[in-house]
PyMOL Python script that loads the backbone (N, CA, C, O; Angstrom):
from pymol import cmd

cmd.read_pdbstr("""\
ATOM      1  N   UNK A   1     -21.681   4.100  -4.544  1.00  0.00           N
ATOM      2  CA  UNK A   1     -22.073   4.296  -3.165  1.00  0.00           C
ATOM      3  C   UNK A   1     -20.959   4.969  -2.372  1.00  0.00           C
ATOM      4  O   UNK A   1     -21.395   5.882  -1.670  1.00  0.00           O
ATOM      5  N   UNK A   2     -19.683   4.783  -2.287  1.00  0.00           N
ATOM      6  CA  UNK A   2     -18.617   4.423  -1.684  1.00  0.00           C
ATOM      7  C   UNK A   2     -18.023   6.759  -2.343  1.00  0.00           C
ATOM      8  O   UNK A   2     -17.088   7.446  -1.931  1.00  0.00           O
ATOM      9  N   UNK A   3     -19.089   7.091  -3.351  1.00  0.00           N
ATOM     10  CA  UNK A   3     -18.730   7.907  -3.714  1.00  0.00           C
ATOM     11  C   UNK A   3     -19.751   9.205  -3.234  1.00  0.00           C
ATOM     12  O   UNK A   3     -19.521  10.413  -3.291  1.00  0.00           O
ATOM     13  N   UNK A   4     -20.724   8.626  -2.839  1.00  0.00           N
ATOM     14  CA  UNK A   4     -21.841   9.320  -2.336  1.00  0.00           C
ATOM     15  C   UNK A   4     -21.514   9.334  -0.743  1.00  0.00           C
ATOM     16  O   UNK A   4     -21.799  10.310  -0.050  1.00  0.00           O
ATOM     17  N   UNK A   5     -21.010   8.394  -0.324  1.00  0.00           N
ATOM     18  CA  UNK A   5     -20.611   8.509   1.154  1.00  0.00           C
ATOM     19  C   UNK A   5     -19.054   9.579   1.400  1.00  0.00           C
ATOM     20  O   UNK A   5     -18.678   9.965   2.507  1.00  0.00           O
ATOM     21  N   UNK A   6     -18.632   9.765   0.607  1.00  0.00           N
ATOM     22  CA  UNK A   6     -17.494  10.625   0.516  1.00  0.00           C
ATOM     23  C   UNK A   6     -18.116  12.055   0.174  1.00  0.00           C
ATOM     24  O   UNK A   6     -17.342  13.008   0.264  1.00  0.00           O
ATOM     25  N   UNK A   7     -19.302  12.277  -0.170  1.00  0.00           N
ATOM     26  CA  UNK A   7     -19.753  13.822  -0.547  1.00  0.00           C
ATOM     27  C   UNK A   7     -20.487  14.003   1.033  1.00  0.00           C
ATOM     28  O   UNK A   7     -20.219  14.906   1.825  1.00  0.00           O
ATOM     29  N   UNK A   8     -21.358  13.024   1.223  1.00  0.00           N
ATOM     30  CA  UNK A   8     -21.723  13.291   2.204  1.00  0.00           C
ATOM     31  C   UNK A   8     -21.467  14.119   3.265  1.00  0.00           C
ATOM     32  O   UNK A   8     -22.047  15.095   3.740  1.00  0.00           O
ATOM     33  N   UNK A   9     -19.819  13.116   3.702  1.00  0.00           N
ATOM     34  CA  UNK A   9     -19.004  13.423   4.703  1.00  0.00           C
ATOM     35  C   UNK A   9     -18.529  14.866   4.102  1.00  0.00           C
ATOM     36  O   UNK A   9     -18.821  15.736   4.922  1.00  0.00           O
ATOM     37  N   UNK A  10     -17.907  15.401   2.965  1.00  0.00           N
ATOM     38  CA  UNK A  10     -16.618  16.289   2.797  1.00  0.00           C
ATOM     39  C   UNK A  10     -18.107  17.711   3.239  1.00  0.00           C
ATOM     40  O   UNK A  10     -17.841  18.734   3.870  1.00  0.00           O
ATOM     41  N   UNK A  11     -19.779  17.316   2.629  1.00  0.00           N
ATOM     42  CA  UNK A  11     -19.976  18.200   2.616  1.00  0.00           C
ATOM     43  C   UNK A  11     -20.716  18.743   3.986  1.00  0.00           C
ATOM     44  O   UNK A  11     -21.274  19.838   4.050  1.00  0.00           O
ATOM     45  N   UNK A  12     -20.621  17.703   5.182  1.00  0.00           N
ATOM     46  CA  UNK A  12     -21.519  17.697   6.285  1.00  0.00           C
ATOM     47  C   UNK A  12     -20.608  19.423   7.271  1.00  0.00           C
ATOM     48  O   UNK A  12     -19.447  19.830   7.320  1.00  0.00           O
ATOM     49  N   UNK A  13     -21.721  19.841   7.768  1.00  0.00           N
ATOM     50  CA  UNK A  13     -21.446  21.328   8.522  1.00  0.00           C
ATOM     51  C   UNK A  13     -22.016  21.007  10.029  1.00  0.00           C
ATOM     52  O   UNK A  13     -23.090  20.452  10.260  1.00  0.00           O
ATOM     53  N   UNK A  14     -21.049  21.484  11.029  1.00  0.00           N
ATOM     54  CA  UNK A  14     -21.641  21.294  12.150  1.00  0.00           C
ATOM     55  C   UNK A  14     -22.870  21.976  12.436  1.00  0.00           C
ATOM     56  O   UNK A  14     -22.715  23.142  12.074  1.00  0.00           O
ATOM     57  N   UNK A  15     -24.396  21.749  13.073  1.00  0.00           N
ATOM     58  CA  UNK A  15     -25.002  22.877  13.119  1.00  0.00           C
ATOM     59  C   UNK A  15     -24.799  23.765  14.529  1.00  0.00           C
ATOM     60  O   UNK A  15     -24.382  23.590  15.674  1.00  0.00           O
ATOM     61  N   UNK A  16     -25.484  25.049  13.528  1.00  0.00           N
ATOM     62  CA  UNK A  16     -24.494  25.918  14.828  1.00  0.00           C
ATOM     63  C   UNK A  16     -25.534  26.159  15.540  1.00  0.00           C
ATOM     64  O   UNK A  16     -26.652  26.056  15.035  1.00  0.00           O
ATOM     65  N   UNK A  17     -25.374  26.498  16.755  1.00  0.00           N
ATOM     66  CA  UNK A  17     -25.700  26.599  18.351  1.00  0.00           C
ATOM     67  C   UNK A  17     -26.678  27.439  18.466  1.00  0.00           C
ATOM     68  O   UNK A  17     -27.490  27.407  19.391  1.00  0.00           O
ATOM     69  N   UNK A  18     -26.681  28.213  17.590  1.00  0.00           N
ATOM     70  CA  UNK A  18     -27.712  29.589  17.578  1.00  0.00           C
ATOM     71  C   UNK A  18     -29.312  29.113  17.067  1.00  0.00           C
ATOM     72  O   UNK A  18     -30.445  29.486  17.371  1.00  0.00           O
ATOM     73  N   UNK A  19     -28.714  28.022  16.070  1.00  0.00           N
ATOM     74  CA  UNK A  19     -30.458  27.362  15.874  1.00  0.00           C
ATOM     75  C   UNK A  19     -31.509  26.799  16.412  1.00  0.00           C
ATOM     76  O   UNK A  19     -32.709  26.836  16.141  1.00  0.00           O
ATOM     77  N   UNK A  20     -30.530  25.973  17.672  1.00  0.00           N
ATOM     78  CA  UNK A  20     -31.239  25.341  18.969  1.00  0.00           C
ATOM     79  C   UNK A  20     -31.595  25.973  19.629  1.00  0.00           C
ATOM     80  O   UNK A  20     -32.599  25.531  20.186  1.00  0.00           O
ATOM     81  N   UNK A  21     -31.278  26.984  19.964  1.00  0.00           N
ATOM     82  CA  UNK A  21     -31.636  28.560  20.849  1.00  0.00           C
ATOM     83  C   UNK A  21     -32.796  29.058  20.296  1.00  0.00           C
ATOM     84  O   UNK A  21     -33.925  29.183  20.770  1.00  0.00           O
ATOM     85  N   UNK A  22     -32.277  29.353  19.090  1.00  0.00           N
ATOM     86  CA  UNK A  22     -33.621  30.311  18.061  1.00  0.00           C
ATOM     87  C   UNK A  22     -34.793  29.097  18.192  1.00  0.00           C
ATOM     88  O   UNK A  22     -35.763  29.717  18.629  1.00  0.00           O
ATOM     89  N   UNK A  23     -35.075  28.117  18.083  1.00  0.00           N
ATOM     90  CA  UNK A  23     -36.076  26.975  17.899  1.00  0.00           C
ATOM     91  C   UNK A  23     -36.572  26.945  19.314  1.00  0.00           C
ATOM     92  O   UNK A  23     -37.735  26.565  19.451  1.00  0.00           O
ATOM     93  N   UNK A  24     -35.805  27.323  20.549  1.00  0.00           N
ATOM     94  CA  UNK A  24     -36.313  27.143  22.098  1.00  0.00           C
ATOM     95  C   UNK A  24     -37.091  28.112  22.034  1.00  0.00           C
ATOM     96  O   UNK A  24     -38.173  28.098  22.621  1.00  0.00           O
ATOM     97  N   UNK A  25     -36.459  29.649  20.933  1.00  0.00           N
ATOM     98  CA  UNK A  25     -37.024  30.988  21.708  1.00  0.00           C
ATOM     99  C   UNK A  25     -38.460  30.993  20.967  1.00  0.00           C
ATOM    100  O   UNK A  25     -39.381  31.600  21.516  1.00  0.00           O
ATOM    101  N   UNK A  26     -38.681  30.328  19.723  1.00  0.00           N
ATOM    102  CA  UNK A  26     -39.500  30.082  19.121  1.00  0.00           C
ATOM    103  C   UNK A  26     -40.982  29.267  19.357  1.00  0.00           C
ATOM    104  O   UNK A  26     -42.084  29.425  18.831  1.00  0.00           O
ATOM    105  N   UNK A  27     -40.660  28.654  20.032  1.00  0.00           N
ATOM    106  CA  UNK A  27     -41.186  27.801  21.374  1.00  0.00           C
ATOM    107  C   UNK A  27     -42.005  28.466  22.405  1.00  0.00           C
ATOM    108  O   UNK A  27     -43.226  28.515  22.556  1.00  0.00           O
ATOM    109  N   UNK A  28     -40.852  29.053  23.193  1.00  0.00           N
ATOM    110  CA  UNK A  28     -41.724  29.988  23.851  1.00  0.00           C
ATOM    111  C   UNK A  28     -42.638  31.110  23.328  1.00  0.00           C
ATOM    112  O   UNK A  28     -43.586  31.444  24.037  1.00  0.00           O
ATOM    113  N   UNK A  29     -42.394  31.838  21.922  1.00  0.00           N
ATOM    114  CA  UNK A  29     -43.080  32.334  21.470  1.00  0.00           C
ATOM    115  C   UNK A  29     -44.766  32.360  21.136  1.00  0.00           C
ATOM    116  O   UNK A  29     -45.837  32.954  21.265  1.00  0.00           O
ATOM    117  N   UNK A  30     -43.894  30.965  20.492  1.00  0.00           N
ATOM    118  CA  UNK A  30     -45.705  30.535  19.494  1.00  0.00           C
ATOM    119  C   UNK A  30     -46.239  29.727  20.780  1.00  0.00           C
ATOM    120  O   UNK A  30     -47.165  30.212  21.429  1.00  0.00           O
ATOM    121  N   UNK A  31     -45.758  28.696  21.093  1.00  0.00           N
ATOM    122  CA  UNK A  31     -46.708  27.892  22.416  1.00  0.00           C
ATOM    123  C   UNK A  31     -46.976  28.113  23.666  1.00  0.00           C
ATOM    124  O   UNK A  31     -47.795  27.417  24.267  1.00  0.00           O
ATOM    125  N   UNK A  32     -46.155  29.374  24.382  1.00  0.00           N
ATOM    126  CA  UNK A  32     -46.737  29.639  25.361  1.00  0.00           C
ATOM    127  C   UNK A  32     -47.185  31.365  25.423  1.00  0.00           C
ATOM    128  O   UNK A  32     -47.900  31.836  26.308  1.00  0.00           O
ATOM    129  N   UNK A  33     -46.706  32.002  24.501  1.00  0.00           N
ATOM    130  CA  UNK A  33     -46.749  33.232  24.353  1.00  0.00           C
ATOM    131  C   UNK A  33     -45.783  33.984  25.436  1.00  0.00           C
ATOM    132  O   UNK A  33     -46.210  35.073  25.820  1.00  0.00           O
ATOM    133  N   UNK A  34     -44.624  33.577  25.940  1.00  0.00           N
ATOM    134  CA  UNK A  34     -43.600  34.003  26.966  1.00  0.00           C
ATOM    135  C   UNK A  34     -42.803  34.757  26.081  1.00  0.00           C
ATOM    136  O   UNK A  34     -41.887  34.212  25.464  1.00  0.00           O
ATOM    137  N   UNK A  35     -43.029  35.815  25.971  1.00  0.00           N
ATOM    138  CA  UNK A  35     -42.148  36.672  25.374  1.00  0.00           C
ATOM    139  C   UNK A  35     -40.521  37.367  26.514  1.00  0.00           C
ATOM    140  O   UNK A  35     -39.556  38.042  26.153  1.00  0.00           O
ATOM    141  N   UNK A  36     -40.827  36.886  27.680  1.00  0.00           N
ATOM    142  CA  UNK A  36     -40.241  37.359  28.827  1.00  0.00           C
ATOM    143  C   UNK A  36     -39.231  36.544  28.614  1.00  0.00           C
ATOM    144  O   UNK A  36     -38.187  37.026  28.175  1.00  0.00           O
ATOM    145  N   UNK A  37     -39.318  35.231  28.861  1.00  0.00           N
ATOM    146  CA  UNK A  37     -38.230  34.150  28.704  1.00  0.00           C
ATOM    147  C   UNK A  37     -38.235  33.898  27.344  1.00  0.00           C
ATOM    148  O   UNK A  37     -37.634  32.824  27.336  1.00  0.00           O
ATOM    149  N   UNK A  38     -38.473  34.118  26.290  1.00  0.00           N
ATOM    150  CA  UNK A  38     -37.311  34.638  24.659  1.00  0.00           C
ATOM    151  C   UNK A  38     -36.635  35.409  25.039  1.00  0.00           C
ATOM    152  O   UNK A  38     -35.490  34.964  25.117  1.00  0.00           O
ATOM    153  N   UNK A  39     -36.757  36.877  25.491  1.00  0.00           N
ATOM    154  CA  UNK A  39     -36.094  37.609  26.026  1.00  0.00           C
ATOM    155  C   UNK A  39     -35.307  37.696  26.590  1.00  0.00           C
ATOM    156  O   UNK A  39     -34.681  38.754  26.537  1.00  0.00           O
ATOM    157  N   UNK A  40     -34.962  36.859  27.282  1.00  0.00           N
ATOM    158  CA  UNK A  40     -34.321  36.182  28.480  1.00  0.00           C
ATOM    159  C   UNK A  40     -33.227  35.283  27.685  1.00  0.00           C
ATOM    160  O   UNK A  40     -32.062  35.631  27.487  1.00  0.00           O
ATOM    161  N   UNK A  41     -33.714  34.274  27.340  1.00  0.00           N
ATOM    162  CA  UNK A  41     -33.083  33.504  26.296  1.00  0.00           C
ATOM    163  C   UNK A  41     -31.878  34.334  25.305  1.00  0.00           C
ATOM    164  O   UNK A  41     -30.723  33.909  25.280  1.00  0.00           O
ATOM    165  N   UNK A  42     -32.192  35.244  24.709  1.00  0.00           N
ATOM    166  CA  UNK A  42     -31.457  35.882  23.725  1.00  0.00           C
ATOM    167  C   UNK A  42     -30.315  36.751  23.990  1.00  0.00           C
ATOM    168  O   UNK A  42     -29.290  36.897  23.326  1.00  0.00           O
ATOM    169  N   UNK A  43     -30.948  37.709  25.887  1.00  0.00           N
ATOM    170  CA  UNK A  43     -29.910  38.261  26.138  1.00  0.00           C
ATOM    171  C   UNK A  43     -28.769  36.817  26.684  1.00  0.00           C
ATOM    172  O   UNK A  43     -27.817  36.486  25.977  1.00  0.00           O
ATOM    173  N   UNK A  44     -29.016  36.278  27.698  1.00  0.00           N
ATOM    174  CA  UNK A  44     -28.097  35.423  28.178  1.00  0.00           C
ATOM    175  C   UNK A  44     -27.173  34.458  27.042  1.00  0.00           C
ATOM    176  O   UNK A  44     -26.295  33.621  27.251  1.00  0.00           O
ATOM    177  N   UNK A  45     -27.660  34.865  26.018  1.00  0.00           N
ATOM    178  CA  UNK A  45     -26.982  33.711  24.316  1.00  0.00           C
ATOM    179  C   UNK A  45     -26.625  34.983  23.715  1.00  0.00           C
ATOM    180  O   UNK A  45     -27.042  35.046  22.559  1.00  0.00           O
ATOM    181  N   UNK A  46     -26.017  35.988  24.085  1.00  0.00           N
ATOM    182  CA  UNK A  46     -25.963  37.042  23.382  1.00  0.00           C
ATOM    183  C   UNK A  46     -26.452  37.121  21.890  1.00  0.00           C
ATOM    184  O   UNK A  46     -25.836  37.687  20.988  1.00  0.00           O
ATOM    185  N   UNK A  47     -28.011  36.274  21.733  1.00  0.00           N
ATOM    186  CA  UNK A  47     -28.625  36.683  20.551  1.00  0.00           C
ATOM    187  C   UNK A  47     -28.979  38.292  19.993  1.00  0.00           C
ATOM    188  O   UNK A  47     -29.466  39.112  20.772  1.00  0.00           O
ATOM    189  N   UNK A  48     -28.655  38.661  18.460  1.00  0.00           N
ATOM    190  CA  UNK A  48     -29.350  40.057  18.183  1.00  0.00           C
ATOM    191  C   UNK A  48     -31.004  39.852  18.110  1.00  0.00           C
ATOM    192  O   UNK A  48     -31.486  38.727  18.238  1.00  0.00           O
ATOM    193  N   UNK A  49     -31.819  41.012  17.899  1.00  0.00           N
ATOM    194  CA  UNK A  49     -33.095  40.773  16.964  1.00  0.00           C
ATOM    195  C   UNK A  49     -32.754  39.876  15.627  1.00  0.00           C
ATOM    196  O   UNK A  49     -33.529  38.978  15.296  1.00  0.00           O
ATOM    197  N   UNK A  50     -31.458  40.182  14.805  1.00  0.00           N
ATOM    198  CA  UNK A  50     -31.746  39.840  13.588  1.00  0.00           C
ATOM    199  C   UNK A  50     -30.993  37.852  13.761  1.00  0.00           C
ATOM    200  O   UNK A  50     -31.313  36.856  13.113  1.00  0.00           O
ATOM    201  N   UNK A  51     -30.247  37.965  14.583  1.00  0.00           N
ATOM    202  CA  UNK A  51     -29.952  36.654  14.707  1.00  0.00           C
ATOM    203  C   UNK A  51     -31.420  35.640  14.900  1.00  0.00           C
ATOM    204  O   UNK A  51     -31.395  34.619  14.212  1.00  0.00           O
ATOM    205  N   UNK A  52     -32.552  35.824  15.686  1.00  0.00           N
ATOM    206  CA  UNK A  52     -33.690  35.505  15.925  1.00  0.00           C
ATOM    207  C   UNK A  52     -34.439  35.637  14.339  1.00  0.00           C
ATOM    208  O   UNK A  52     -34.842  34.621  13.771  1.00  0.00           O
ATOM    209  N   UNK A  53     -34.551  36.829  13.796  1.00  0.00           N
ATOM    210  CA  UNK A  53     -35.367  37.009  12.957  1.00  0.00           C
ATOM    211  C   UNK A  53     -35.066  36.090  11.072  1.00  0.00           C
ATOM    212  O   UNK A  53     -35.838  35.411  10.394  1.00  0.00           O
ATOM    213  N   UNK A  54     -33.679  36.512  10.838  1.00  0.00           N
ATOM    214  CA  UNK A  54     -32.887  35.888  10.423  1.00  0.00           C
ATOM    215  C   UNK A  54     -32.934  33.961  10.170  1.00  0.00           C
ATOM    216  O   UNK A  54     -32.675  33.287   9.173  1.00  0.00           O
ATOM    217  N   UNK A  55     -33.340  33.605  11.431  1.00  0.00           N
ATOM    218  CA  UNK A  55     -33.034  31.902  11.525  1.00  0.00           C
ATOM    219  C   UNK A  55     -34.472  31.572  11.343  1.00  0.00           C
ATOM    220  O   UNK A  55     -34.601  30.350  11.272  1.00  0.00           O
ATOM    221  N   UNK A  56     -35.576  32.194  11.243  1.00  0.00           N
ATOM    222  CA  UNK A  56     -36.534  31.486  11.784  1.00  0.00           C
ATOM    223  C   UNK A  56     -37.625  32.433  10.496  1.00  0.00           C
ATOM    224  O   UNK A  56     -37.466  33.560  10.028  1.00  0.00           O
ATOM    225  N   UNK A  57     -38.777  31.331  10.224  1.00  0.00           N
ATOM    226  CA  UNK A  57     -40.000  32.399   9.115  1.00  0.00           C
ATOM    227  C   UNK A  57     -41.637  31.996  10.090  1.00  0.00           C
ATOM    228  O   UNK A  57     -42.818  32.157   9.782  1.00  0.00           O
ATOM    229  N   UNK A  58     -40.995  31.453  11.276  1.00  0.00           N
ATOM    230  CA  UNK A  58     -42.631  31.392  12.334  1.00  0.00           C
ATOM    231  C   UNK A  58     -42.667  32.428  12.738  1.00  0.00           C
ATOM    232  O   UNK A  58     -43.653  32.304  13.464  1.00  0.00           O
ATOM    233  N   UNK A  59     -42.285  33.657  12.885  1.00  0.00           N
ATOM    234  CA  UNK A  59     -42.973  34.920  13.561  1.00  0.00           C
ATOM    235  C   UNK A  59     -43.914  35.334  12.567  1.00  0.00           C
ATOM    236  O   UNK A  59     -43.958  34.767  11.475  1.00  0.00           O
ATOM    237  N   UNK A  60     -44.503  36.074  12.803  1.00  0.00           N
ATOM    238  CA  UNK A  60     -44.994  37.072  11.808  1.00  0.00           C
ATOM    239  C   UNK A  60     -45.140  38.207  12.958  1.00  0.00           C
ATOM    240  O   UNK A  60     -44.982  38.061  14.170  1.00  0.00           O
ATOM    241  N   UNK A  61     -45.467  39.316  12.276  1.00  0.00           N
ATOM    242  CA  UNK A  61     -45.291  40.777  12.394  1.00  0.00           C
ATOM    243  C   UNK A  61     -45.471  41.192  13.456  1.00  0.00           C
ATOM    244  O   UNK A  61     -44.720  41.908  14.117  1.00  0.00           O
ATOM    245  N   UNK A  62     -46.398  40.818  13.701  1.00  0.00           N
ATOM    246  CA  UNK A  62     -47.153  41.159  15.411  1.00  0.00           C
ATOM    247  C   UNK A  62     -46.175  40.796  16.186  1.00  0.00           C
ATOM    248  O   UNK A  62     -45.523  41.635  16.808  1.00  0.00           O
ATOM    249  N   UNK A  63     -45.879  39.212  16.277  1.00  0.00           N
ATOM    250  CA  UNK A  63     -44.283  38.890  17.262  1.00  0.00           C
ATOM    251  C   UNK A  63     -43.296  39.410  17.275  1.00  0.00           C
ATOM    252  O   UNK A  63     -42.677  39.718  18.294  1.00  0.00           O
ATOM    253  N   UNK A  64     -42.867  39.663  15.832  1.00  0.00           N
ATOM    254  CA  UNK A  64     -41.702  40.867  15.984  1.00  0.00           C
ATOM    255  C   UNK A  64     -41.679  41.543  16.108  1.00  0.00           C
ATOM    256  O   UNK A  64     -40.545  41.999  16.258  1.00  0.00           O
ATOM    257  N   UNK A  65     -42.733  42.414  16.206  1.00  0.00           N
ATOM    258  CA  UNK A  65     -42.498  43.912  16.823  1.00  0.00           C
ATOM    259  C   UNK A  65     -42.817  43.942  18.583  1.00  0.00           C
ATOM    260  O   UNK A  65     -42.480  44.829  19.368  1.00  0.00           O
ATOM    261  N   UNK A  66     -43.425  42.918  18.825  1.00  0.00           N
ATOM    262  CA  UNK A  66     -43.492  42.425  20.088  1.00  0.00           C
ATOM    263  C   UNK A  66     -41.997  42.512  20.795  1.00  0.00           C
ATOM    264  O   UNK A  66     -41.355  43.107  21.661  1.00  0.00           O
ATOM    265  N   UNK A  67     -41.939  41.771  20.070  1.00  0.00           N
ATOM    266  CA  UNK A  67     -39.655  41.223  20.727  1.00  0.00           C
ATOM    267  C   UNK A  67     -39.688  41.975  20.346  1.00  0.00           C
ATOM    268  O   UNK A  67     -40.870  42.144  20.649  1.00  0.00           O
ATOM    269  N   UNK A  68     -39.407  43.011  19.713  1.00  0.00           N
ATOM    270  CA  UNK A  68     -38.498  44.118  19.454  1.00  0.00           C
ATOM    271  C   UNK A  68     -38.671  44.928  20.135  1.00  0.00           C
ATOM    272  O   UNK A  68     -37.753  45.491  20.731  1.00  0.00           O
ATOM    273  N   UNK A  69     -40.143  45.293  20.279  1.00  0.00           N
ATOM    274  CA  UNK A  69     -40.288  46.491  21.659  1.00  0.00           C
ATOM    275  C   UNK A  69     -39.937  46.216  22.944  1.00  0.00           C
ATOM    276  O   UNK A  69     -39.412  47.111  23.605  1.00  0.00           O
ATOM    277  N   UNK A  70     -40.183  44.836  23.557  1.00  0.00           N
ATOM    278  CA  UNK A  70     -39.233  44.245  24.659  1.00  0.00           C
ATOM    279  C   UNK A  70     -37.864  44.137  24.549  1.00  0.00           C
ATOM    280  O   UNK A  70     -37.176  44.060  25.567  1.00  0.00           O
ATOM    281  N   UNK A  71     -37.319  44.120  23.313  1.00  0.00           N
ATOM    282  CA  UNK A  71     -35.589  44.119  23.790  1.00  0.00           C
ATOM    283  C   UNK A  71     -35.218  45.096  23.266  1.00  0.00           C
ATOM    284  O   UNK A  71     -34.004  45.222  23.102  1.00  0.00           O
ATOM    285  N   UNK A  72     -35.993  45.990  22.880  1.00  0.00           N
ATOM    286  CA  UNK A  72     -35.221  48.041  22.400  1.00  0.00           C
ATOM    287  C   UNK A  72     -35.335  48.127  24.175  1.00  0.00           C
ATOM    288  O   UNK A  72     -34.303  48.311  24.820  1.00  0.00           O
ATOM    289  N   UNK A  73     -37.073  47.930  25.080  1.00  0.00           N
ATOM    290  CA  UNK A  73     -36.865  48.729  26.235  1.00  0.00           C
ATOM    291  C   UNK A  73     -35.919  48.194  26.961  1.00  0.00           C
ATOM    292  O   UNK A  73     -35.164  48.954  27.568  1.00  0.00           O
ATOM    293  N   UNK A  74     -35.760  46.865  27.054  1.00  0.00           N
ATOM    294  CA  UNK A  74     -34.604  46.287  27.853  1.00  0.00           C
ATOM    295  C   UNK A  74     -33.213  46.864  27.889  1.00  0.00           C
ATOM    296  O   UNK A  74     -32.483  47.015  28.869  1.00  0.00           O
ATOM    297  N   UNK A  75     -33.038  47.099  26.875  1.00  0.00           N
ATOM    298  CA  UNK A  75     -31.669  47.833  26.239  1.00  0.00           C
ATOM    299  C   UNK A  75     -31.872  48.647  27.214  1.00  0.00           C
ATOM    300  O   UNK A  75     -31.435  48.502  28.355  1.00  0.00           O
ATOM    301  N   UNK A  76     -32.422  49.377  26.889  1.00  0.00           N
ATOM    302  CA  UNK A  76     -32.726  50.980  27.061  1.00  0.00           C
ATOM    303  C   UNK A  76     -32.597  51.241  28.938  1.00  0.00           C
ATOM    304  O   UNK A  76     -32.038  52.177  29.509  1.00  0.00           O
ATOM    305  N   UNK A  77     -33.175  50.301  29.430  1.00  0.00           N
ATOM    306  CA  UNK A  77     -32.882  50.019  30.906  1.00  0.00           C
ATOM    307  C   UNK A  77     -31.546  49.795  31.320  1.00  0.00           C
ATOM    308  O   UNK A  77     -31.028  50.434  32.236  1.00  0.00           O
ATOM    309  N   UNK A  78     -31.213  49.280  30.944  1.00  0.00           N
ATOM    310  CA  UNK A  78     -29.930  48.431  31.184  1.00  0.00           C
ATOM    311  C   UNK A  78     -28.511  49.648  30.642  1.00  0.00           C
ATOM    312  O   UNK A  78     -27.325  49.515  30.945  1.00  0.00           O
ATOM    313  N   UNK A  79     -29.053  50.657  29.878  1.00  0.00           N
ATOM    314  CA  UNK A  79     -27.679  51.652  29.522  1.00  0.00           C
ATOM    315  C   UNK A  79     -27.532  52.803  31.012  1.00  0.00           C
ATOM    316  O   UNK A  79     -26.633  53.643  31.057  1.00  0.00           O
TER     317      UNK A  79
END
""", "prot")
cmd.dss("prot")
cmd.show_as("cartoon", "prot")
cmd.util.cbc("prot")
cmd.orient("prot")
């Protein structure tokens, strides 16, 4: 036991910050369809597309090209 509680610990990883984000933006995605505030979300967390796309297998295709065409034009405003 005393040896299993020692792997545990040596092998535990903090989780990182970007997953709680990606799981909020995910959220807004699928349950309210707010693509505005993901958007929102990602610039203010200086998330990429691929940081989003990357963490998460609930989009499918349609959503991502969704976000993607909202944060290419956003970009694109903002230069």
């Amino acid at each position: 036991m005393s040896k299993y509680i020692e792997d545990l610990v040596s092998n535990y990883h903090e989780e990182d910050y970007r997953n709680k984000i990606v799981f909020s933006i995910m959220s807004h995605i699928k349950q309210e369809a707010n693509f505005e505030k993901a958007l929102q979300m990602m610039i203010d967390n200086n998330l990429t597309l691929e940081d989003v796309i990357t963490r998460t297998c609930r989009l499918d295709l349609d959503d991502i090209s969704y976000l993607a065409d909202l944060y290419i034009n956003k970009i694109r405003i903002n230069k």
